[in-house]
GUVEX-861190 format. One record per residue: residue in one letter; x, y, z of N, C-alpha, C in turn. Coordinates in nm, 3 decimals, m for minus. Layout:
<pts>
<pt resn="A" n_xx="X" n_yy="Y" n_zz="Z" ca_xx="X" ca_yy="Y" ca_zz="Z" c_xx="X" c_yy="Y" c_zz="Z"/>
...
</pts>
This chain:
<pts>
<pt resn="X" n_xx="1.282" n_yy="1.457" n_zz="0.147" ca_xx="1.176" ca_yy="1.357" ca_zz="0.158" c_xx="1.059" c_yy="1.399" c_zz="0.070"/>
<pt resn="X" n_xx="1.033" n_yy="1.323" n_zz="m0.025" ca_xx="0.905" ca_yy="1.316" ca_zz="m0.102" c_xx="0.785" c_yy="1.311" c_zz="m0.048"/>
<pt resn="X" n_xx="0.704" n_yy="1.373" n_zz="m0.059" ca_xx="0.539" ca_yy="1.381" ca_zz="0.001" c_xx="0.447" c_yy="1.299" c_zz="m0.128"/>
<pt resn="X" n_xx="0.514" n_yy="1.297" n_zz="m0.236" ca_xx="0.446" ca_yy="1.225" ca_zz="m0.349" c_xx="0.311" c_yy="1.097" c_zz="m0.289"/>
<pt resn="X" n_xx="0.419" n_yy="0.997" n_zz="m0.293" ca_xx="0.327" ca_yy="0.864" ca_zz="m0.243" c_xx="0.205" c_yy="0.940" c_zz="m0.141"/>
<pt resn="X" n_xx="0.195" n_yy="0.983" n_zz="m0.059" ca_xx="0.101" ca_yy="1.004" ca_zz="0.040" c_xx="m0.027" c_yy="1.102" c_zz="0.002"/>
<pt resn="X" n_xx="0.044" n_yy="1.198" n_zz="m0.098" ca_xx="m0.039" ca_yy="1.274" ca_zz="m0.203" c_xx="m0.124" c_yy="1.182" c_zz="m0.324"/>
<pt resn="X" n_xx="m0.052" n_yy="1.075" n_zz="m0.363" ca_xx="m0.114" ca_yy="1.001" ca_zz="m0.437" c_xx="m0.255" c_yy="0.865" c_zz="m0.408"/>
<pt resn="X" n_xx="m0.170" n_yy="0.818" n_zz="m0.306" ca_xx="m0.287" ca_yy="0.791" ca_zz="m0.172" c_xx="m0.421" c_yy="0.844" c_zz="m0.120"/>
<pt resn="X" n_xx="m0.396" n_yy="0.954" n_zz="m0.108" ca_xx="m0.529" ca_yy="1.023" ca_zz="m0.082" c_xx="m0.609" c_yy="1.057" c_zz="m0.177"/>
<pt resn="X" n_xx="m0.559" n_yy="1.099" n_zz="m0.328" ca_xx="m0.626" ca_yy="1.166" ca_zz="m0.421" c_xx="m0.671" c_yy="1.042" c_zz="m0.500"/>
<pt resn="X" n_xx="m0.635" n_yy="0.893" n_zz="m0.502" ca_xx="m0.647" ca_yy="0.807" ca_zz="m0.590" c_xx="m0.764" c_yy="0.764" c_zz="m0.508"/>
<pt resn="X" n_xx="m0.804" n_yy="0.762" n_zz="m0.344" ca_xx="m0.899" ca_yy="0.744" ca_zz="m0.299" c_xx="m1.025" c_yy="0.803" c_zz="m0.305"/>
<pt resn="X" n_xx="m0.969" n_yy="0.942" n_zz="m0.387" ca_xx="m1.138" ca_yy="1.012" ca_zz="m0.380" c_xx="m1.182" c_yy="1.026" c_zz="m0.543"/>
<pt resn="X" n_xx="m1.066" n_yy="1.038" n_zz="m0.623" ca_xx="m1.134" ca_yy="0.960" ca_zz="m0.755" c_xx="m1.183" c_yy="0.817" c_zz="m0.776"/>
<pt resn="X" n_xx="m1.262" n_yy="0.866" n_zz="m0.936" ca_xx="m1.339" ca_yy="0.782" ca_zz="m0.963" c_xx="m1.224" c_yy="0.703" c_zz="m1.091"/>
<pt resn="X" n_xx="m1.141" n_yy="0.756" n_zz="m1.156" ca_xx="m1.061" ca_yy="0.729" ca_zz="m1.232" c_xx="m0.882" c_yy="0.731" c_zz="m1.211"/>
<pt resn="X" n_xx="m0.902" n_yy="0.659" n_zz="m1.123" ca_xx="m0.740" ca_yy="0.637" ca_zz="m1.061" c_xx="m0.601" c_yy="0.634" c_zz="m1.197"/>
<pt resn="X" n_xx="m0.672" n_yy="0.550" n_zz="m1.304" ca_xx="m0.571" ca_yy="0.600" ca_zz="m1.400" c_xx="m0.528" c_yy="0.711" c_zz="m1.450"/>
<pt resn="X" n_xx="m0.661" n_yy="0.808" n_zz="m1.432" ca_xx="m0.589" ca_yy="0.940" ca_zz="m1.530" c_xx="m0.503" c_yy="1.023" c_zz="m1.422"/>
<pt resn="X" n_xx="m0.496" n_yy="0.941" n_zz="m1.293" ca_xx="m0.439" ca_yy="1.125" ca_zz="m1.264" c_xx="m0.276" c_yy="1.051" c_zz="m1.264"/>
<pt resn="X" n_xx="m0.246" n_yy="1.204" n_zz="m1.262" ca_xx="m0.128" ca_yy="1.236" ca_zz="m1.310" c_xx="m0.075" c_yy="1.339" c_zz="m1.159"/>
<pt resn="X" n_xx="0.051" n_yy="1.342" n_zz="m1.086" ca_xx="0.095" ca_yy="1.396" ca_zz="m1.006" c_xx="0.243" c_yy="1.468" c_zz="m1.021"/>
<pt resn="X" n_xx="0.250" n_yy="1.597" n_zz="m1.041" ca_xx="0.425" ca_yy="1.638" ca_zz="m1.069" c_xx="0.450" c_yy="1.661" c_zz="m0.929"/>
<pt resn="X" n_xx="0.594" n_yy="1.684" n_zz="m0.882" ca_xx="0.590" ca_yy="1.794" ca_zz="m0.812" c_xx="0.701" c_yy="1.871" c_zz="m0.811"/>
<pt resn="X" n_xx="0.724" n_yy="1.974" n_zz="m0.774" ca_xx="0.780" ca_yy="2.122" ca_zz="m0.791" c_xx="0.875" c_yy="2.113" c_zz="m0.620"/>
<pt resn="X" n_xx="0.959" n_yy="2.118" n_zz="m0.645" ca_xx="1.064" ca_yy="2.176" ca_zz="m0.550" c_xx="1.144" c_yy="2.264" c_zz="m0.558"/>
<pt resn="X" n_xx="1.115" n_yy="2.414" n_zz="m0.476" ca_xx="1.193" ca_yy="2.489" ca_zz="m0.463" c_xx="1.221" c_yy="2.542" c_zz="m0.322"/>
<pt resn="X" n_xx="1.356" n_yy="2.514" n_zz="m0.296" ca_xx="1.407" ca_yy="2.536" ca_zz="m0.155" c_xx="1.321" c_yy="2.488" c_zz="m0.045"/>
<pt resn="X" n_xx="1.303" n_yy="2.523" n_zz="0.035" ca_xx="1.183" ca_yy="2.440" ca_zz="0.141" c_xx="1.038" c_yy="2.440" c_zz="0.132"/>
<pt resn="X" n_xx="1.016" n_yy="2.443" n_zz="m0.010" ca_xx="0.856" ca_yy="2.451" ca_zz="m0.066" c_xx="0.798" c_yy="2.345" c_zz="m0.171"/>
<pt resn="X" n_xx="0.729" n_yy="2.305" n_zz="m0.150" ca_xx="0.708" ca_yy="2.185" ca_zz="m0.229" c_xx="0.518" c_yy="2.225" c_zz="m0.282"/>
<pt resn="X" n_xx="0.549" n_yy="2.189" n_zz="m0.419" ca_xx="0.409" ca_yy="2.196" ca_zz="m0.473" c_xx="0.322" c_yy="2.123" c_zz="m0.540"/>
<pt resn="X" n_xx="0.269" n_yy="2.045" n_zz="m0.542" ca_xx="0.212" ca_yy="1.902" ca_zz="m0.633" c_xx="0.068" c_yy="1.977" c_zz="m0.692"/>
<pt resn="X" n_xx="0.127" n_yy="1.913" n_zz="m0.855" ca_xx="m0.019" ca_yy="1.971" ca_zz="m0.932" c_xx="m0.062" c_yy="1.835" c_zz="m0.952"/>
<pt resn="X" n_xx="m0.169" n_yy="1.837" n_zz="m0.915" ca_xx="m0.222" ca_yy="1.730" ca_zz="m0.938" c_xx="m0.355" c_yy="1.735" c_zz="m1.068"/>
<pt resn="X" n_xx="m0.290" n_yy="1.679" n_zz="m1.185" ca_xx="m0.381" ca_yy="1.638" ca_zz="m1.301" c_xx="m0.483" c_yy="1.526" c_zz="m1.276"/>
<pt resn="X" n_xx="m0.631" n_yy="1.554" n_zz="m1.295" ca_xx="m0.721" ca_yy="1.418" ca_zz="m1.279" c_xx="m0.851" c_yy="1.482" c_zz="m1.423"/>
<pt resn="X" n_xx="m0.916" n_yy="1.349" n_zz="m1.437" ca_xx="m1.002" ca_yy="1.348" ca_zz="m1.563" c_xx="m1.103" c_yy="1.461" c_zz="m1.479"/>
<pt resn="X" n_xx="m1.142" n_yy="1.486" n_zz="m1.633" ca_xx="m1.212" ca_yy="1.617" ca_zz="m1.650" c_xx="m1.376" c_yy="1.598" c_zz="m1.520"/>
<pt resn="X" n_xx="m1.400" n_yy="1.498" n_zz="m1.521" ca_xx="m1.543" ca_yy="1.408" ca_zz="m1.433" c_xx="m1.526" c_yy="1.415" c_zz="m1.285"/>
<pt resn="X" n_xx="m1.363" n_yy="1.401" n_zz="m1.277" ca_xx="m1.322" ca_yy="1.416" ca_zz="m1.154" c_xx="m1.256" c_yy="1.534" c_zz="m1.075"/>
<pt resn="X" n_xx="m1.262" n_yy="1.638" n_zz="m1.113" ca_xx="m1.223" ca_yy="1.779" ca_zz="m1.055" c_xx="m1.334" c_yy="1.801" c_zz="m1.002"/>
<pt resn="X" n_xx="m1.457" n_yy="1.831" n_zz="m0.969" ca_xx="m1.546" ca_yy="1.884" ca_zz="m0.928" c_xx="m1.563" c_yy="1.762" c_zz="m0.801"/>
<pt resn="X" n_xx="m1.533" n_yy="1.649" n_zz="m0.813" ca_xx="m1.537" ca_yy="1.511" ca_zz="m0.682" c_xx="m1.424" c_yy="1.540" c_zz="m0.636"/>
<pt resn="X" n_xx="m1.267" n_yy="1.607" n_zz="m0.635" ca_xx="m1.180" ca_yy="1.639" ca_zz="m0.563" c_xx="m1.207" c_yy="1.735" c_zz="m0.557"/>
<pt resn="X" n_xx="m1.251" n_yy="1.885" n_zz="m0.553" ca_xx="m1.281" ca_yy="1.991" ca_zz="m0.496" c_xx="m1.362" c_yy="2.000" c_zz="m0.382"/>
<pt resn="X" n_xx="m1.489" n_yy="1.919" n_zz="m0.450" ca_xx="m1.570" ca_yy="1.905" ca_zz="m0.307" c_xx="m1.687" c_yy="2.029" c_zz="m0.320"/>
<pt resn="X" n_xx="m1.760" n_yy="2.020" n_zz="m0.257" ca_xx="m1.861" ca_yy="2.108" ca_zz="m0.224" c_xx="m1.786" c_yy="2.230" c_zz="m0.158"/>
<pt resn="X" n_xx="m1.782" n_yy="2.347" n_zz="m0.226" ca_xx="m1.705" ca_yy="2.479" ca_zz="m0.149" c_xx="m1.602" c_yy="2.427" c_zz="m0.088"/>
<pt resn="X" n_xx="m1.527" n_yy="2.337" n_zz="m0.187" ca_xx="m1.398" ca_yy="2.333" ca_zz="m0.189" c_xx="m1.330" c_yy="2.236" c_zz="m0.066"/>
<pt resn="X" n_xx="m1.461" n_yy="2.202" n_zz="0.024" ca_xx="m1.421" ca_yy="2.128" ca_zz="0.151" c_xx="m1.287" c_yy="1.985" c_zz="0.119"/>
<pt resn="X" n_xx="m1.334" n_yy="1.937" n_zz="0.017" ca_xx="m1.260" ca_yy="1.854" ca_zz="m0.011" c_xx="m1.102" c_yy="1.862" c_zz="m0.020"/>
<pt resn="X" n_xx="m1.055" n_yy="1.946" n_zz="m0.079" ca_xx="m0.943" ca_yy="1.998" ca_zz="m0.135" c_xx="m0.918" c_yy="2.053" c_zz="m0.028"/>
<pt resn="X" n_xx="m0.952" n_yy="2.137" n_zz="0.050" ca_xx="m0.886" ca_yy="2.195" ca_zz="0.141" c_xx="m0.855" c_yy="2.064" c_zz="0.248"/>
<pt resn="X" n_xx="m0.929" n_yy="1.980" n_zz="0.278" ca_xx="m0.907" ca_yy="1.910" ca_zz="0.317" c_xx="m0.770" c_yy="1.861" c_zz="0.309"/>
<pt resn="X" n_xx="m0.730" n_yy="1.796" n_zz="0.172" ca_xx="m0.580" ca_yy="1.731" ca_zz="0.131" c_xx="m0.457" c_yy="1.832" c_zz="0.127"/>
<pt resn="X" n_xx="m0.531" n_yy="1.998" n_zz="0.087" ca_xx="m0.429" ca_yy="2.038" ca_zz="0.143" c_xx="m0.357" c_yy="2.071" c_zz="0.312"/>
<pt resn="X" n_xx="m0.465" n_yy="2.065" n_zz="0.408" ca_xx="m0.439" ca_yy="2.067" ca_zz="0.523" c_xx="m0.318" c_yy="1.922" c_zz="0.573"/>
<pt resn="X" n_xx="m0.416" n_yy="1.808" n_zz="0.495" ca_xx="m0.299" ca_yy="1.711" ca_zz="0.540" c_xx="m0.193" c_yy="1.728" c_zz="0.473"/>
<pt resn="X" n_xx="m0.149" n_yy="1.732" n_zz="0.358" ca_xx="m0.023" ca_yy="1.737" ca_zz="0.285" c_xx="0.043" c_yy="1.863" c_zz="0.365"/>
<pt resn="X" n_xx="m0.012" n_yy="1.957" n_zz="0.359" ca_xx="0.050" ca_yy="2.095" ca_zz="0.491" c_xx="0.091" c_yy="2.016" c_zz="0.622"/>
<pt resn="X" n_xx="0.030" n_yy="1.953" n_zz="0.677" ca_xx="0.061" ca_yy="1.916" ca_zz="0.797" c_xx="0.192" c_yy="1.830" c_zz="0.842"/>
<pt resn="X" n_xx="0.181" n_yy="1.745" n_zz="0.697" ca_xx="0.312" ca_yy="1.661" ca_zz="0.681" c_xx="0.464" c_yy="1.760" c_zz="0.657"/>
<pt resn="X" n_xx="0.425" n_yy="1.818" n_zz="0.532" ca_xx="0.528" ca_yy="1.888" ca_zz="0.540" c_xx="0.598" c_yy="1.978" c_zz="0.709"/>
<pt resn="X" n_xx="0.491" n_yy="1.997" n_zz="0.788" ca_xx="0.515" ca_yy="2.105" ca_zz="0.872" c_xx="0.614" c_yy="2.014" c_zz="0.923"/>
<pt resn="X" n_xx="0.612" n_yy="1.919" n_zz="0.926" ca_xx="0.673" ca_yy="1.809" ca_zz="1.017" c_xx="0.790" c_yy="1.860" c_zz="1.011"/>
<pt resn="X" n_xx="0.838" n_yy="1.785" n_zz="0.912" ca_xx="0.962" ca_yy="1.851" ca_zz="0.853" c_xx="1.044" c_yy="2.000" c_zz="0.804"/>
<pt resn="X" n_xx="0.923" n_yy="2.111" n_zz="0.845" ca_xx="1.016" ca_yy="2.197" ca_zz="0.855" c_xx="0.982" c_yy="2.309" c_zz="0.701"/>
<pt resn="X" n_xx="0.899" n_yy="2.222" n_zz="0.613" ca_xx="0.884" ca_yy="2.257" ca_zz="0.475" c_xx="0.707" c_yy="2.300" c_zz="0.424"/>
<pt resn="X" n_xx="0.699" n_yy="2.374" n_zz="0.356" ca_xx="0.555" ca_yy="2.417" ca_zz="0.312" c_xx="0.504" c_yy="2.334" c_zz="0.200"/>
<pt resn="X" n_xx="0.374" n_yy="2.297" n_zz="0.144" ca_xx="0.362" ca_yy="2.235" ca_zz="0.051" c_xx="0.244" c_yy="2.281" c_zz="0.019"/>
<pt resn="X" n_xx="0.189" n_yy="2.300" n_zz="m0.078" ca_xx="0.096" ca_yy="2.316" ca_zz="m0.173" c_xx="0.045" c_yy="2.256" c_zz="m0.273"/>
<pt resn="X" n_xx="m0.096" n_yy="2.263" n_zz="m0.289" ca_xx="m0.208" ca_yy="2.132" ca_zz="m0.362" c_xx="m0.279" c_yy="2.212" c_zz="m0.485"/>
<pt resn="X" n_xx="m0.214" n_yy="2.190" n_zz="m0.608" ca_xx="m0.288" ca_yy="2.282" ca_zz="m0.737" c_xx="m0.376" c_yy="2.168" c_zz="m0.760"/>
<pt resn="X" n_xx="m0.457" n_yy="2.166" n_zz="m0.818" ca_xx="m0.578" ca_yy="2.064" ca_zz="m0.941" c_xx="m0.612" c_yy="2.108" c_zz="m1.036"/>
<pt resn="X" n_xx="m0.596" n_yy="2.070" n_zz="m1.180" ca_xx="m0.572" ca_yy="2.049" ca_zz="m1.327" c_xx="m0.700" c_yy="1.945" c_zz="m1.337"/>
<pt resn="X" n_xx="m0.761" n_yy="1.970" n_zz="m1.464" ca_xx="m0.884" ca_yy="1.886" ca_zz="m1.541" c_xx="m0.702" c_yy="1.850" c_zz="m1.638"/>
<pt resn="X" n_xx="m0.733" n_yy="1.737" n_zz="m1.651" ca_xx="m0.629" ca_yy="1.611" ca_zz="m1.757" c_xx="m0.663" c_yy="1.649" c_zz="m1.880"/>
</pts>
């Protein structure tokens, strides 16, 4: 099961430039990792103030995965 869509969901909501980002993700064995690429304007508005932000999406994207049994992890890339 893909965590994509739900990763893309959240991060397209807190940018300001929904076109640039860009989402891979990385599967290896029960670990899943999404780098998420966004414009250069918008890394510092998905990080968040001391990072609150980001930790934020990674807690939910963690949480989902837990569901299922699998770990997941939230990189961020300037585009």
């Amino acid at each position: 099961m893909s965590y994509r869509p739900f990763v893309e969901l959240l991060v397209r909501q807190i940018v300001d430039d929904p076109e640039s980002l860009q989402i891979q993700e990385e599967v290896s064995g029960n670990t899943r990792t999404f780098h998420i690429k966004v414009a250069e304007d918008d890394v510092g508005r998905l990080i968040g103030k001391n990072g609150r932000v980001v930790s934020a999406v990674r807690a939910l994207v963690s949480a989902v995965a837990a569901k299922n049994r699998e770990r997941a992890f939230v990189k961020v890339e300037a585009a």
